[in-house]
C-alpha positions as CSV (number, residue, x, y, z in Angstrom):
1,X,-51.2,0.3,-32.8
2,X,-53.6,0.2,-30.2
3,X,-56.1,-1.7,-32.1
4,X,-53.9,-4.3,-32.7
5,X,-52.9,-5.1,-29.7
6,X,-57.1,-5.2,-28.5
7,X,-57.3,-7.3,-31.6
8,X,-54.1,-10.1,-30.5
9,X,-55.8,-10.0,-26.8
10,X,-59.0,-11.1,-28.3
11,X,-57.8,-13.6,-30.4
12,X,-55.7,-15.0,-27.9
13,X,-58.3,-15.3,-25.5
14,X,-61.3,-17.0,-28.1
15,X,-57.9,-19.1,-28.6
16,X,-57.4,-19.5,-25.0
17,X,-61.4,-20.5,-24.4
18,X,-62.0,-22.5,-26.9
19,X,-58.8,-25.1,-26.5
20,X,-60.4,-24.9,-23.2
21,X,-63.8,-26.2,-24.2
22,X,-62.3,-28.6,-26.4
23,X,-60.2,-29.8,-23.6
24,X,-63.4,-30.4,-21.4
25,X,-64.5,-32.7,-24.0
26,X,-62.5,-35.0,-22.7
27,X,-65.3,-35.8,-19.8
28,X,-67.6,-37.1,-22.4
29,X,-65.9,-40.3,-22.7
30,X,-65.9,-40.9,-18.8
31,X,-69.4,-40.9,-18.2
32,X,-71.1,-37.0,-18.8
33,X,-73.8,-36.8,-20.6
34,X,-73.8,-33.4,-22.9
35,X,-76.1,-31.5,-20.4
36,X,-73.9,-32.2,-17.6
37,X,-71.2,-31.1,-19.8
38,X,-73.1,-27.8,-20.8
39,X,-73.4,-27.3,-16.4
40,X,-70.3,-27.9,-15.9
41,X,-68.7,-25.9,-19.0
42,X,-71.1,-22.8,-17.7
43,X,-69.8,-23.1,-14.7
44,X,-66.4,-22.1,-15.5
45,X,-65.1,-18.9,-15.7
46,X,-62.0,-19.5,-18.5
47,X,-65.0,-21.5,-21.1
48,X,-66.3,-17.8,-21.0
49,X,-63.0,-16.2,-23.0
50,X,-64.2,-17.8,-25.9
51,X,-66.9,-15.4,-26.6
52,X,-65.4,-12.5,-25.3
53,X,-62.3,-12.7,-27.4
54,X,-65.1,-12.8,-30.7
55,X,-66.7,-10.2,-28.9
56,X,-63.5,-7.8,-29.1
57,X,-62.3,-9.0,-32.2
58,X,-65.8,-8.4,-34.2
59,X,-65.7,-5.0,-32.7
60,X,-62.3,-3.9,-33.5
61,X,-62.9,-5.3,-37.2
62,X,-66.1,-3.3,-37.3
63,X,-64.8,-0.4,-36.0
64,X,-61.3,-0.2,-37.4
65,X,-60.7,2.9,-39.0
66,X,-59.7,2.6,-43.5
């Protein structure tokens, strides 16, 4: 049970990071150039769930037990 849970956090927070990147795309338009974008995006600490949340899940789906 435990590991899914660990799994649904890590999904929900690549979910959670990268709607948030996406979201941030919406600069572009409005005058960023993509290296200001990938300052300001590094800047930011919910753009960093994204990786995380792969992170957990590709460890719990390595590790998970047959």
């Amino acid at each position: 049970m435990g590991y899914v849970f660990f799994f649904l956090l890590g999904f929900g927070l690549a979910v959670t990071g990268g709607v948030t990147i996406i979201a941030y795309m919406n600069f572009l338009p409005a005058g960023l150039s993509w290296a200001d974008y990938f300052l300001f995006i590094s800047g930011r600490i919910e753009c960093y769930f994204l990786p995380l949340g792969v992170l957990i899940m590709g460890v719990l789906l390595y590790r998970y037990p047959n």
